[in-house]
N, C-alpha and C positions, 0 to 999 in steps of 0.2 A: 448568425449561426455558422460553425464551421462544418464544412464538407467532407467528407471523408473519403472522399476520392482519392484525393491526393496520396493519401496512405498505402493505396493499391499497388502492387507489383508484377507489371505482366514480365513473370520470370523469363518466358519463351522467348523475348525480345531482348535480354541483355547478349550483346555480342561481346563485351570485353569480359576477361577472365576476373578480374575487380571493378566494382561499381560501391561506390559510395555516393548514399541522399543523406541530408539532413533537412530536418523539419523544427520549427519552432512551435511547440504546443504550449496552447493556454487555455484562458475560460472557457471557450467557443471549443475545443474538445472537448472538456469534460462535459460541456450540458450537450453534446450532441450523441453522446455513449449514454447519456444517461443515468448514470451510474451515482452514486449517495456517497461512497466512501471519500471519493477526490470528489470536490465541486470545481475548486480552482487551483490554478497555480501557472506557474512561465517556467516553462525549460526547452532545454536543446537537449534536442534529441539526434545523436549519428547512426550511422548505418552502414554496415562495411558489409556487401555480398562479394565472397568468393565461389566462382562458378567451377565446378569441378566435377568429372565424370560421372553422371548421374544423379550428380545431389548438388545442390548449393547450402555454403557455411555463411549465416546471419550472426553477425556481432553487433549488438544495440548497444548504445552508451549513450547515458542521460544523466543531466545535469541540470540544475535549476532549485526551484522552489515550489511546494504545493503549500496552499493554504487548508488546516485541518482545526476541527474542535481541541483545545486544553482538556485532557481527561479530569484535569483538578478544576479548572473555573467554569469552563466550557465558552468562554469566548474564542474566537478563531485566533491561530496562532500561524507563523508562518514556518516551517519546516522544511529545513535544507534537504535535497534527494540527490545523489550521487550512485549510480549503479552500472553494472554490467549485466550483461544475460547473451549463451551464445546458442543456437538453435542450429540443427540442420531440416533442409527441406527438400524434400524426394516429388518427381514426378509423377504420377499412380493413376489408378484406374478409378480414385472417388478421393473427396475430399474426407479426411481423418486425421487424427492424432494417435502418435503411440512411440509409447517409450518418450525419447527424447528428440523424436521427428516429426517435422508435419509433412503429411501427405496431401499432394496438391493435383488436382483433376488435371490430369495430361491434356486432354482438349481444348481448355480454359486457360491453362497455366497461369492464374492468376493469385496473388496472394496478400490478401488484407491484413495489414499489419496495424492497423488500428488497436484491436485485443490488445495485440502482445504489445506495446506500448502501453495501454494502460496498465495494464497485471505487472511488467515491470517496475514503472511509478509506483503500483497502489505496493508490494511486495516489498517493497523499499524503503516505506514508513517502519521508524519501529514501535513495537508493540504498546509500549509506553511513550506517549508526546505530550509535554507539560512545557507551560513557559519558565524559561532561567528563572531564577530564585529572587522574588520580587517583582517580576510582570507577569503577574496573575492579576486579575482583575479584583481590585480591593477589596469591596464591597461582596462579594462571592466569597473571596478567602476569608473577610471577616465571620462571614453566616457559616462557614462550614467549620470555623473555629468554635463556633457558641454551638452548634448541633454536637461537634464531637466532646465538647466538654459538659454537654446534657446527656449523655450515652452513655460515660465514663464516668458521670461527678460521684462527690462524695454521698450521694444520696442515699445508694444502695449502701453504704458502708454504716449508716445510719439505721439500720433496721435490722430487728433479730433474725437472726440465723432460726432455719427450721430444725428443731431438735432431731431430727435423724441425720440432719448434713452436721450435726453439729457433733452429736457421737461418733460418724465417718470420721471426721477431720480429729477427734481426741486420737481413736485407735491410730491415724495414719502419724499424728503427732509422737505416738508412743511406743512406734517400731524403732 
């Protein structure tokens, strides 16, 4: 099980004006968030904090691979991630978000960057992930070929039309 410790950031204690961590996330992340969308995957993850009068600027960059379901067969496929996402984070009087900042408890000064690692990951999938044309899983492509040619066959074209779609379809033939 991975710890998510390591993710934490006590902002109050960076003394240089740049700080960069990188982190290596894999399995032992994703089951430790818990989370259903990413189960798995190996990427590098960077991290570029500029400290600057009030706020600090977060630049994450992650690169790797998650492993996700085929929308078409549904066996797991492996899916390249390559992303950016840049944040700033203010010091405050409570932990919140708003707009495009996170607001981090002045007292604490501490900031879990766990989330925002996965949300970047999971945000970076796109919408549609299907394996290259030919590694789909045979035996699923074949069944989903026999379902859509039972959905579509010539069956329905085999049977009579009900006499009022059939009069609809003369008048639209006759305009």
């Amino acid at each position: 099980m991975c710890s998510l410790e390591r993710f934490k950031i006590d902002l109050k204690a960076l003394t240089t004006e740049e700080t960069t961590l990188e982190w290596s996330v894999d399995d032992g992340f994703f089951k430790a968030l818990e989370q259903t969308e990413v189960e798995s995957g190996a990427l590098h993850v960077s991290l570029s904090i500029r400290k600057a009068s009030g706020f600090f600027e977060l630049h994450f960059h992650a690169v790797g691979t998650v492993s996700i379901m085929c929308d078409r067969c549904l066996d797991l496929m492996e899916q390249p991630i390559e992303t950016d996402y840049q944040t700033v984070v203010k010091l405050g009087s409570t932990n919140s978000e708003e707009d495009d900042a996170i607001m981090v408890d002045e007292e604490e000064g501490m900031l879990d960057t766990s989330w925002l690692i996965y949300e970047l990951i999971a945000l970076a999938i796109p919408i549609q992930h299907v394996h290259a044309p030919g590694k789909c899983n045979p035996a699923m492509t074949k069944a989903l070929e026999e379902l859509s040619a039972d959905r579509s066959g010539n069956e329905e074209s085999n049977q009579p039309i009900d006499p009022r779609w059939e009069k609809l379809m003369n008048l639209k033939l006759n305009c």
